[in-house]
C-alpha positions in Angstrom: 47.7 -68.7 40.7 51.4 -68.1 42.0 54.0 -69.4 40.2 56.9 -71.8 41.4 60.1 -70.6 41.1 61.0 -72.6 37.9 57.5 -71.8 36.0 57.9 -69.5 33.3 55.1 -67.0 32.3 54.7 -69.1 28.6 54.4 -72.6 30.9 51.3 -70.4 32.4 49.6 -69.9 29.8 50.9 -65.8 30.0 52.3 -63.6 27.5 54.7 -61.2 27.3 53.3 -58.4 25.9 55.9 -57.4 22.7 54.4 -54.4 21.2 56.6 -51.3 20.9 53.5 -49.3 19.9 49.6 -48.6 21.1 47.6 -50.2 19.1 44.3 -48.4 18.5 40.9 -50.6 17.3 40.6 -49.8 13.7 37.9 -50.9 11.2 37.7 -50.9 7.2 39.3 -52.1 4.1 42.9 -52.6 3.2 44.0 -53.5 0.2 47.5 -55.4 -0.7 49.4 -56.8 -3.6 52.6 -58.6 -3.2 55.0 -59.9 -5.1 57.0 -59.5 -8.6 55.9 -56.3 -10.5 53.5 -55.4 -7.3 51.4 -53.2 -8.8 51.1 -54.7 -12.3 50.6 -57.9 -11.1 46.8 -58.0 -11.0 46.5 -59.9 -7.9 44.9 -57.3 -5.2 43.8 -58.7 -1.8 41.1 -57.5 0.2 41.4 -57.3 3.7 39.2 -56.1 7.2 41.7 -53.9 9.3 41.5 -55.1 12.7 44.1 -52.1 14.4 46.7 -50.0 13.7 49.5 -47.9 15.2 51.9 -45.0 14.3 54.1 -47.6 12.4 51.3 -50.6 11.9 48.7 -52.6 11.6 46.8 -55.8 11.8 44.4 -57.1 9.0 42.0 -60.1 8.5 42.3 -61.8 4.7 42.1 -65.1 2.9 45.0 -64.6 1.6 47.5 -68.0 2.8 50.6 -67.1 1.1 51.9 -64.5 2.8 54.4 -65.3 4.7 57.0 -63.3 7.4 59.4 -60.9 6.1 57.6 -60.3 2.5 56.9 -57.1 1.3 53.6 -55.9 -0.1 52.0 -52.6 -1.6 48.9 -51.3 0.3 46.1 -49.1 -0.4 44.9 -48.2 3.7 41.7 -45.3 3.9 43.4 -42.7 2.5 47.0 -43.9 2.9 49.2 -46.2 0.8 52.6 -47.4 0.9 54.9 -50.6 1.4 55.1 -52.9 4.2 56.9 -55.7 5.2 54.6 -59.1 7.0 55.7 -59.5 10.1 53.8 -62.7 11.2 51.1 -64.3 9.6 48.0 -66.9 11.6 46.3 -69.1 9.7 43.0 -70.6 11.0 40.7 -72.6 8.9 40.1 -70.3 6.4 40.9 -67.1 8.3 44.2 -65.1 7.7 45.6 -63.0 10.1 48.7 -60.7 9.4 50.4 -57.8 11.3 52.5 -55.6 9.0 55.3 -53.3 9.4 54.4 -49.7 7.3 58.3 -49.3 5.9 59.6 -46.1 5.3 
């Protein structure tokens, strides 16, 4: 379908793609906790990883109150660190979040 001159790609129904990074497909647990006291706060979520990247990665939860810019603690295969959310979709009862592995 070609475009008038005034139709932008998101009138389209196209996206931009934003992604700094490859994503590779990625499968197994992740585990996260998030706010005060982290780790001594008792309330781990599971997740399914869905990909991941050098810097990344995107995970499936049920988990609704996560919500951009929080931090969390995460236990990934055999790596674990802190990331920040970076957006979080909500369907039904589905969660998905991408995450930012911080430094």
């Amino acid at each position: 379908m070609k475009r008038s001159a005034g139709t932008s790609k998101a009138e389209t129904g196209q996206q931009a793609e934003q992604r700094r990074e490859l994503r590779q497909a990625a499968s197994g647990e992740v585990r996260f906790q998030f706010g005060a006291g982290m780790s001594n706060s008792g309330g781990e979520v599971l997740a399914i990883l869905l990909d991941r990247s050098a810097r990344g990665f995107r995970a499936q939860h049920s988990c609704s109150q996560l919500t951009c810019g929080q931090i969390v603690e995460f236990r990934l295969m055999a790596a674990k660190g802190i990331a920040r959310v970076v957006w979080t979709r909500i369907q039904g009862d589905s969660v998905e979040s991408g995450f930012l592995i911080l430094p």
